[in-house]
DRENKOLDO-913394 format. One record per atom (N, C-alpha, C): x, y, z; residue in one letter. Coordinates in steps of 0.05 Angstrom, whole numbers, plus 5000, padded with zeros to 4 digits. Atoms other than C-alpha are relative to their C-alpha. Layout:
N
XYZA;...
//
This chain:
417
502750084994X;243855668098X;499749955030X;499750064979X;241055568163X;499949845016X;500350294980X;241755058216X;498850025028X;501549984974X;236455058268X;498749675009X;501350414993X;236054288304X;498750115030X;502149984978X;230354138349X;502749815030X;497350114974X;233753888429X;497949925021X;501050114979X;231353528489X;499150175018X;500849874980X;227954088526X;499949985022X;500649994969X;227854228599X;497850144998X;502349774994X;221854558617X;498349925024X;500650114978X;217554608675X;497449765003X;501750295005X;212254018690X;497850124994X;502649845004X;204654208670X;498350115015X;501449884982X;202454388730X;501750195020X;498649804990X;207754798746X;500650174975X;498849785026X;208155178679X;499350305001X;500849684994X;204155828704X;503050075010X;497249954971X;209855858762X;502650024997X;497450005018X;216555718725X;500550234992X;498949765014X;217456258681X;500650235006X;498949824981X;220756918704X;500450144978X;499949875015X;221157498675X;503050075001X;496549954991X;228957788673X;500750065014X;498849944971X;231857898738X;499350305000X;499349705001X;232958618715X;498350134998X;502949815001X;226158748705X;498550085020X;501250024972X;224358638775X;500950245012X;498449894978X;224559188831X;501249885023X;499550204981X;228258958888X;497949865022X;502850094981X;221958978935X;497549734983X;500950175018X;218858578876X;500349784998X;498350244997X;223158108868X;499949845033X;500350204968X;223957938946X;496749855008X;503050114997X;215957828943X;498749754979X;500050275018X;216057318886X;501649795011X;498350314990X;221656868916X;498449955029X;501950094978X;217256938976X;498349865005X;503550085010X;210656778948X;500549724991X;499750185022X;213056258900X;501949844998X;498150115000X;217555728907X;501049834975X;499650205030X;217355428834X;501150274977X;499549805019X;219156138797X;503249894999X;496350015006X;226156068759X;501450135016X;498449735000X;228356728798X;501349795017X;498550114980X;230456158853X;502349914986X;497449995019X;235555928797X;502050175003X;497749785008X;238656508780X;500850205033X;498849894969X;238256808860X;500149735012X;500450184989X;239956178884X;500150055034X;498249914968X;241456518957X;498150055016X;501849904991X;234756728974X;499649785031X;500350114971X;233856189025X;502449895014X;497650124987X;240456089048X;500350175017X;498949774982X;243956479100X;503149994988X;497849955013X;250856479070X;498950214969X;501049755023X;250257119017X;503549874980X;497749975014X;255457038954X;499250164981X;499649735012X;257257648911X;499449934966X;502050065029X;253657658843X;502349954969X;498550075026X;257857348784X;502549905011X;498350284992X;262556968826X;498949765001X;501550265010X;263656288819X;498849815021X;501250124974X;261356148886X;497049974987X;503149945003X;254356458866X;499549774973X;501350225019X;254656078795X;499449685008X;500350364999X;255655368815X;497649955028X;502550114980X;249655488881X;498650054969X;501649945032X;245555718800X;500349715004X;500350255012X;247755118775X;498849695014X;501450254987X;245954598832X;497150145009X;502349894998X;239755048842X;497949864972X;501150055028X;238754908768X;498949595001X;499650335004X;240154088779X;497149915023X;502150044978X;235354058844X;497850104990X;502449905003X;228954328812X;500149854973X;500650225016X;230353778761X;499249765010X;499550214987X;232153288814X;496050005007X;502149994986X;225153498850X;497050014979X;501550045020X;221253458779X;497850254996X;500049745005X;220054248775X;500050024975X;499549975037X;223054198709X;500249674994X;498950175010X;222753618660X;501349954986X;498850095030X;226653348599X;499149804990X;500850095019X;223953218539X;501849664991X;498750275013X;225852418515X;501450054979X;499850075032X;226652558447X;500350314995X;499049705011X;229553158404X;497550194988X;502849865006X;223253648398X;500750264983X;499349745011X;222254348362X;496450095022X;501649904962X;217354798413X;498550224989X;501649755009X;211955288387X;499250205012X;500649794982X;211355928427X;497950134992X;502649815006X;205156358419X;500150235027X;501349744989X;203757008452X;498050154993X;502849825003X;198357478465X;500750175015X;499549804988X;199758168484X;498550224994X;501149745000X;196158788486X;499650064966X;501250095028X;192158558417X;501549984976X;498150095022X;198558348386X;500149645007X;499750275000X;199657568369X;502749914988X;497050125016X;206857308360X;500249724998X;499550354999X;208756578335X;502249974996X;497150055016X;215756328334X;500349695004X;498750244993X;218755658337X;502550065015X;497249944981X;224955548388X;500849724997X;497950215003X;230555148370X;502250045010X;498049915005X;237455208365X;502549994976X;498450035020X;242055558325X;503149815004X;497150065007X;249655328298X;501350275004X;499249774997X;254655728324X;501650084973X;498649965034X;258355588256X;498650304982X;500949855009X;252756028235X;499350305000X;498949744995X;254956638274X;502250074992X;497150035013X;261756528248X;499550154975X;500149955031X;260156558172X;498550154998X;501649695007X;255057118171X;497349854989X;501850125008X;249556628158X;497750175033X;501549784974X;246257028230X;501850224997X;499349645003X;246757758214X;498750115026X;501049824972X;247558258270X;499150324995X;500549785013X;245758978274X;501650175026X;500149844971X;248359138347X;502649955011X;498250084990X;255259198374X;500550005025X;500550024980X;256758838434X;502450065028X;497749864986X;262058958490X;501949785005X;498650244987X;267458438506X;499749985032X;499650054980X;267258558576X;496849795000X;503550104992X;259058358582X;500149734987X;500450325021X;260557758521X;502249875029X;497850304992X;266757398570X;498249935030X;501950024985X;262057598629X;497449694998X;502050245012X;256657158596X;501249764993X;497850285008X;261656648573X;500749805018X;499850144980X;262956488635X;498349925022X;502450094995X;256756468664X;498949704992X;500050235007X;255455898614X;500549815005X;498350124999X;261355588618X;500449845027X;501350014968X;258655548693X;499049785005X;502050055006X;252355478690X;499249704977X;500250145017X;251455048627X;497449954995X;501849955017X;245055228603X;499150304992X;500849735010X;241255738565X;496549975003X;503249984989X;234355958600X;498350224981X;501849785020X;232856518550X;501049954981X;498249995022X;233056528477X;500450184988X;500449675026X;235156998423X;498449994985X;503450055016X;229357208389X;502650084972X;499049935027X;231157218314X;497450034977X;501649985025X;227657418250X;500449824981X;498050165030X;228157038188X;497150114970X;502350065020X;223757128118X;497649875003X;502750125011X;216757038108X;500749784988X;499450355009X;216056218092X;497549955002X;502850095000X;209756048070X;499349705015X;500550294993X;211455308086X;500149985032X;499549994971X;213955418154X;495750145018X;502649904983X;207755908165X;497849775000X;502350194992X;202555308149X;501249745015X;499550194982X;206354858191X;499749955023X;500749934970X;205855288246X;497350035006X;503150005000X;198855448232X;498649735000X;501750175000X;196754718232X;500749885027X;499550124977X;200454548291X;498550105022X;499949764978X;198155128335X;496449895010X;502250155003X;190154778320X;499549875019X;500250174978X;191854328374X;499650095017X;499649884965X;191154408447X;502850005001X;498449984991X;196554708470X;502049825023X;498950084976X;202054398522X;498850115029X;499949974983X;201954878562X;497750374993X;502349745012X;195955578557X;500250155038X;499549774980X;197356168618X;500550164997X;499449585008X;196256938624X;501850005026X;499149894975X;201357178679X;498250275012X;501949784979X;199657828728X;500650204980X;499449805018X;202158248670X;498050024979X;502049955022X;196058078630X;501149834968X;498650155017X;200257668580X;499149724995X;502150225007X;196957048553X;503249844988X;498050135022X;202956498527X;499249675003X;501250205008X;201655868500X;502649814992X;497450075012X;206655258485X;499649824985X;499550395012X;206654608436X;501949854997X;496850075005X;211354138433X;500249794975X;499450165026X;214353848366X;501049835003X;497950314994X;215953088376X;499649864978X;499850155023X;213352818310X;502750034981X;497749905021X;219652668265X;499850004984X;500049845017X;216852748208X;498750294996X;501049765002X;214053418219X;503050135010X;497249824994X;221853568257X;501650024972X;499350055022X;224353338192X;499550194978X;501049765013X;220053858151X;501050235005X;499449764987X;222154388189X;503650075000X;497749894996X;228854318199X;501050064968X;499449985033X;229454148114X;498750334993X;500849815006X;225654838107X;502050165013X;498449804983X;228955248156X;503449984982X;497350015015X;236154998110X;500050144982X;499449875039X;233655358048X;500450305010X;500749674991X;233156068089X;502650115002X;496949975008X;239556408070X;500750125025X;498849804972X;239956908134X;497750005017X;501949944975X;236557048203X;501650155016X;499249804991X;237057598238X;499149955027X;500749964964X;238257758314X;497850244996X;501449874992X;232458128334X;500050125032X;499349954979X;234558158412X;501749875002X;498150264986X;239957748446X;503350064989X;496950015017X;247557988409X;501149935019X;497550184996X;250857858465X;499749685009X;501650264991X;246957218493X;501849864970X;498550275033X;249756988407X;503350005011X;497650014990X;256057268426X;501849775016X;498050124965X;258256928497X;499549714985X;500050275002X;255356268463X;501649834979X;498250075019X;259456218399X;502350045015X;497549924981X;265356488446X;500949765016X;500450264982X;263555908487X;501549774988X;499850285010X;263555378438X;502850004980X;497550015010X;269255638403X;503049925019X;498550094972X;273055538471X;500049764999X;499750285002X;270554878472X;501549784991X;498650075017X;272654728409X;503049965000X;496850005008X;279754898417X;501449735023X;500650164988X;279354488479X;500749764993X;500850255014X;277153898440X;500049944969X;499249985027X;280953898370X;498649764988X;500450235024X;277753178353X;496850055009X;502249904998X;270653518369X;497849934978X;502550115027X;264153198322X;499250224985X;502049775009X;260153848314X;496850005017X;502450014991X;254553558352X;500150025027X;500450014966X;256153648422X;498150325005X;501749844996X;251554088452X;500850365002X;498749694998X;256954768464X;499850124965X;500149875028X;255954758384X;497850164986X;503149884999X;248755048396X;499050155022X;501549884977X;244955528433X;496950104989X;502550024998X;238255698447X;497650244979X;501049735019X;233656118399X;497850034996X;502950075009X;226856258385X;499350214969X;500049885027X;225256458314X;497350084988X;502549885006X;219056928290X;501550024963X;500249845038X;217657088205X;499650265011X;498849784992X;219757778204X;496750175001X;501749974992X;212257958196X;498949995033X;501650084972X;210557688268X;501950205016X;499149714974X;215458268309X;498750164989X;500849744991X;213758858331X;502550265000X;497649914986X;219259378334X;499350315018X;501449734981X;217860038378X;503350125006X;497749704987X;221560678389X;501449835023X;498749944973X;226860708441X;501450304994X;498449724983X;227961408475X;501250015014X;497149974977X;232661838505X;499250205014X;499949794987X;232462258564X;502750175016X;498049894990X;237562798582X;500550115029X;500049954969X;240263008657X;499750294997X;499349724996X;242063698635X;500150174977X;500249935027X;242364238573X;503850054996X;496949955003X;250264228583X;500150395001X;500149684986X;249564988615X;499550174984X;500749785009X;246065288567X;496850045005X;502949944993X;239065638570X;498649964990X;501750175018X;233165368543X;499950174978X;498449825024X;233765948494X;501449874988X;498350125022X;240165758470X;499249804993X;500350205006X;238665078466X;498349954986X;503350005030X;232165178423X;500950064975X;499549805021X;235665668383X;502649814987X;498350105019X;241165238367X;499549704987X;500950215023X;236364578341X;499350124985X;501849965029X;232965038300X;501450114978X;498049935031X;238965138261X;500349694978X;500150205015X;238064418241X;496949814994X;501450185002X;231564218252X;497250195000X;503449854999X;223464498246X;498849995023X;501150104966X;221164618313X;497350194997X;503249885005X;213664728324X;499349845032X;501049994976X;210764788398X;497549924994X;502650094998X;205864328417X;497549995012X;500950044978X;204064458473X;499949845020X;499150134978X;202764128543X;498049674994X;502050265015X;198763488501X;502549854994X;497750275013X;203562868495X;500050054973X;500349995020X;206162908429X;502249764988X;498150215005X;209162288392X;500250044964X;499350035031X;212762258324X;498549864989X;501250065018X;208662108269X;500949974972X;499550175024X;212661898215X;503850035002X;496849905000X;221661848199X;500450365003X;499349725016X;225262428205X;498950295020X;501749804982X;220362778259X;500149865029X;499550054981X;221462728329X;498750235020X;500949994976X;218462858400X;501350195016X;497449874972X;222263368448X;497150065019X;502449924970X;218863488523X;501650125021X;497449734990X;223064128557X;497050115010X;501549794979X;219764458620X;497350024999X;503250054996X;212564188616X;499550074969X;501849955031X;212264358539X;500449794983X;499150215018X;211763888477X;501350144984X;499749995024X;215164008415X;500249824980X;499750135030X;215263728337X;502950054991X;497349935003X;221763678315X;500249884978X;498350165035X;224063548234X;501350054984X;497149974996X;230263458220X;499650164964X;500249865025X;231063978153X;502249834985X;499050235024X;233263608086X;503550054994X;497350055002X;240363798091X;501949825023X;498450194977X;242063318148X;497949754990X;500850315007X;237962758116X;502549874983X;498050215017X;242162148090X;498749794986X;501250365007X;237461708053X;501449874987X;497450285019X;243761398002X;501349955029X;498650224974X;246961148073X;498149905016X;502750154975X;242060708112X;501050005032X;498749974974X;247060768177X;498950295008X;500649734984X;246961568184X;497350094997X;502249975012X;240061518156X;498549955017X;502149994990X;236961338209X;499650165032X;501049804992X;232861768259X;502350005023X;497850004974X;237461548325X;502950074989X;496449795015X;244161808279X;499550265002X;501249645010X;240162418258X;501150155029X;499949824968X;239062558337X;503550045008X;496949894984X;246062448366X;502150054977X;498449835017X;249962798298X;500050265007X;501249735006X;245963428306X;499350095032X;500749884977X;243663468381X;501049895018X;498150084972X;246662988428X;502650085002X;496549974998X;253663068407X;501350254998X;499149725005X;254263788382X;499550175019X;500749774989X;249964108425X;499649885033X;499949984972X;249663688492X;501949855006X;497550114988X;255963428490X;500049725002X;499650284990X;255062658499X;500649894969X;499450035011X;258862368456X;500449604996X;500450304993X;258361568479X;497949965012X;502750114981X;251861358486X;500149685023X;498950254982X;254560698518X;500750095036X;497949964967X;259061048578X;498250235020X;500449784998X;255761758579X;497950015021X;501450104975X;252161718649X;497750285002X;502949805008X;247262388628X;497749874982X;502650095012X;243362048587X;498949725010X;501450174994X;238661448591X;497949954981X;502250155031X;233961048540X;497549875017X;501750124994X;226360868553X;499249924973X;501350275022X;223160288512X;497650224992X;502649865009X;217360538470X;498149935007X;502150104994X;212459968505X;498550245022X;501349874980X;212060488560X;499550294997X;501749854998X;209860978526X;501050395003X;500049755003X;210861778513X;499850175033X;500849884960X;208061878593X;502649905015X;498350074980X;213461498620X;503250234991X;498649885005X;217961868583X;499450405019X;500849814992X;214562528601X;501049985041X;500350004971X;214462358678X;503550005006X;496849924999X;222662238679X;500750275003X;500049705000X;222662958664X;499050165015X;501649844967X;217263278710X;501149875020X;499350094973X;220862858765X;502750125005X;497849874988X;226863318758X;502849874995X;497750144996X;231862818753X;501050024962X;499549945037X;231962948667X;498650305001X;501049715002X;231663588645X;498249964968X;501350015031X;230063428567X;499049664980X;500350265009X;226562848533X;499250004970X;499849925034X;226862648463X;498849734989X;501650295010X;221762168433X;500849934964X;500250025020X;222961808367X;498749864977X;501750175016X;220261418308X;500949705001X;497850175007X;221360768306X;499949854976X;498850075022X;225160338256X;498149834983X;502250135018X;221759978201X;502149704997X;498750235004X;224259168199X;502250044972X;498450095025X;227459318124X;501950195006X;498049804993X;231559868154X;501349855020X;500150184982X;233259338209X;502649804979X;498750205008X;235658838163X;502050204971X;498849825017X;238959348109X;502450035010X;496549984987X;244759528165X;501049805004X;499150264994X;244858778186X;501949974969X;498550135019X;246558638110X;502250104985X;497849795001X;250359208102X;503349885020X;498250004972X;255259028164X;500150155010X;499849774989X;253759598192X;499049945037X;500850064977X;252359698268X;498850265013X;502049864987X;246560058299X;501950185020X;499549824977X;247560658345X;498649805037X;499850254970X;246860258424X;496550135000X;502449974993X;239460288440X;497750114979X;501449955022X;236060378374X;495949904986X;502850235002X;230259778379X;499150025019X;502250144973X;225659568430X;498549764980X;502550275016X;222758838392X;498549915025X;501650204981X;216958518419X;499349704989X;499750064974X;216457988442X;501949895015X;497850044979X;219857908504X;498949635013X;500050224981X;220457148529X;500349975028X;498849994971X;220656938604X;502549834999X;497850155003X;226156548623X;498849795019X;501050284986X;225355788644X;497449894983X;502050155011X;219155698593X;501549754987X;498950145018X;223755278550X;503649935010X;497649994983X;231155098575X;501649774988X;497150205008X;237454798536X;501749985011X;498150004988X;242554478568X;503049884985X;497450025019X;250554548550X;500749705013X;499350234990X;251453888590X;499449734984X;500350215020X;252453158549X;498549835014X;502150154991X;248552848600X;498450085024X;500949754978X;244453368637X;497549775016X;
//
């Protein structure tokens, strides 16, 4: 069952809550980025670049750079940037996106509960990137983003959240992205009380983003642990940070792939040898996006095509090879353009589905991809089918929405932060 306890939040003060939150470092361009730490001296990004106003530069994931993070992190507490919550809260997130509405609660899980398979994964992660993160933490000593997770439809949970949400908000701001998010905060204990007793009866919850973010933090606390053999269970390395949607409230969206090259053959051959596996129908120069499993997108030399995959390469009794991103790299990445590790294989490249069939298209007319391959995406019960399976997704299979900033909400691994 699951164990999600409410925690003393950091977060930023209410009149700094537009300004705080940051989107992922990685999302930023660099010119981007240098014009936000410019503009804005309350954005998290000063956290995580703590260097921006220094003149001493240190090299990115040394521990020079973590521990300026971490007193970066302590001084925008010190200076009342960020506060902490008195009392053990649970934290209601709301979003508004491009006429979608997500609600989750953010707590945190038990890492016990990565352990035992009580948090099912679908995505395997790398050791190097998990000890990377581990030690980041282990740094650092908080967690500014959470893992989004799914869990069952809960009628009880849903009118809990629905009566809470009634209120005025904490905190209510659209950023420049057009993104509307909204916060409450749960301090009543008997309403934490309800919640956490409900949330116990829910047998599994699924990562929806974040494997290695679960990873590096069970890694963490299992470190801890060994550490500290007469250990309670309640110190704070025994938890990390999470925000949890009913599997209803995601979104999941295609992720595509685009190729550098046809592996030296001519668009000829290369036509002629999908259509030994698949239904190809010219679409012409009209964006064309998959419309149901099984049928897929190609965009080669300004043309569209329909692509569906013929019934002797379907797997519907295996839910792993069964699904559309297997289909692709069994039959066309691996046989016919050679890439055989989507992880290492430096020809290919994955765009998110938020951006859309054009963005994909434009990779290609810009020369730098020769072939692009749009697909369907996954359906949540196909999602949680490989999770319960133990199976593990092909690398770049999802795109969930929504995406949190980092710094709205902020747990710290420290016993007296």
């Amino acid at each position: 069952m699951a164990t999600i306890i409410p925690f003393k939040g950091i977060r930023p003060s209410n009149d700094k809550s537009h300004l705080v939150p940051s989107r992922s470092i990685d999302n930023y361009t660099a010119t981007e980025l240098q014009i936000e730490l410019a503009s804005n001296p309350f954005t998290f990004l000063h956290i995580i670049n703590p260097d921006f106003e220094g003149h001493k530069k240190t090299k990115p994931g040394s521990d020079e750079r973590l521990f300026k993070t971490k007193e970066k992190f302590h001084q925008f507490i010190k200076e009342k940037i960020l506060i902490q919550d008195s009392k053990q809260c649970y934290y209601i997130y709301q979003q508004n996106k491009d006429g979608n509405t997500y609600t989750g609660i953010i707590g945190c899980s038990n890492i016990d509960d990565y352990f035992n398979g009580t948090i099912k994964i679908h995505e395997q992660t790398l050791s190097e990137r998990e000890e990377k993160l581990k030690h980041y933490l282990d740094v650092c000593e908080f967690n500014a983003e959470p893992v989004l997770f799914s869990y069952p439809n809960d009628e009880v949970i849903n009118e809990i959240t629905l009566k809470l949400t009634l209120a005025e908000p904490e905190y209510n701001f659209t950023t420049n992205d057009k993104v509307n998010h909204k916060l409450w905060i749960v301090s009543d204990e008997i309403i934490i009380s309800h919640i956490y007793e409900q949330f116990s009866k829910i047998k599994q919850v699924y990562i929806a983003d974040g494997h290695h973010r679960s990873a590096s933090s069970a890694l963490l606390g299992k470190s801890r642990r060994n550490k500290n053999p007469n250990y309670s269970g309640k110190e704070p390395f025994n938890f990390y940070l999470g925000i949890f949607f009913p599997e209803t409230q995601l979104k999941i969206f295609d992720f595509n792939r685009v190729v550098k090259d046809l592996n030296n053959l001519s668009v000829n051959e290369f036509i002629s040898k999908i259509s030994e596996k698949f239904i190809l129908t010219e679409k012409g120069t009209a964006i064309y996006k998959p419309i149901k499993k099984y049928n897929y997108s190609m965009y080669l030399e300004g043309k569209w095509y329909s692509l569906d995959a013929k019934k002797e390469i379907v797997h519907s009794d295996k839910p792993l090879e069964d699904l559309d991103a297997s289909i692709l790299s069994e039959h066309i990445l691996s046989p016919i353009l050679n890439i055989n590790d989507l992880r290492k294989d430096k020809r290919i490249c994955f765009v998110s589905g938020i951006k859309g069939m054009t963005e994909l298209k434009n990779l290609v007319d810009s020369f730098h991809f020769k072939v692009g391959f749009g697909l369907y995406p996954i359906a949540m019960k196909q999602m949680k089918y490989i999770a319960d399976s133990n199976k593990i997704m092909p690398p770049k299979t999802t795109w969930v929405e929504p995406k949190m900033r980092s710094g709205m909400v902020v747990y710290s691994l420290e016993e007296n932060c």
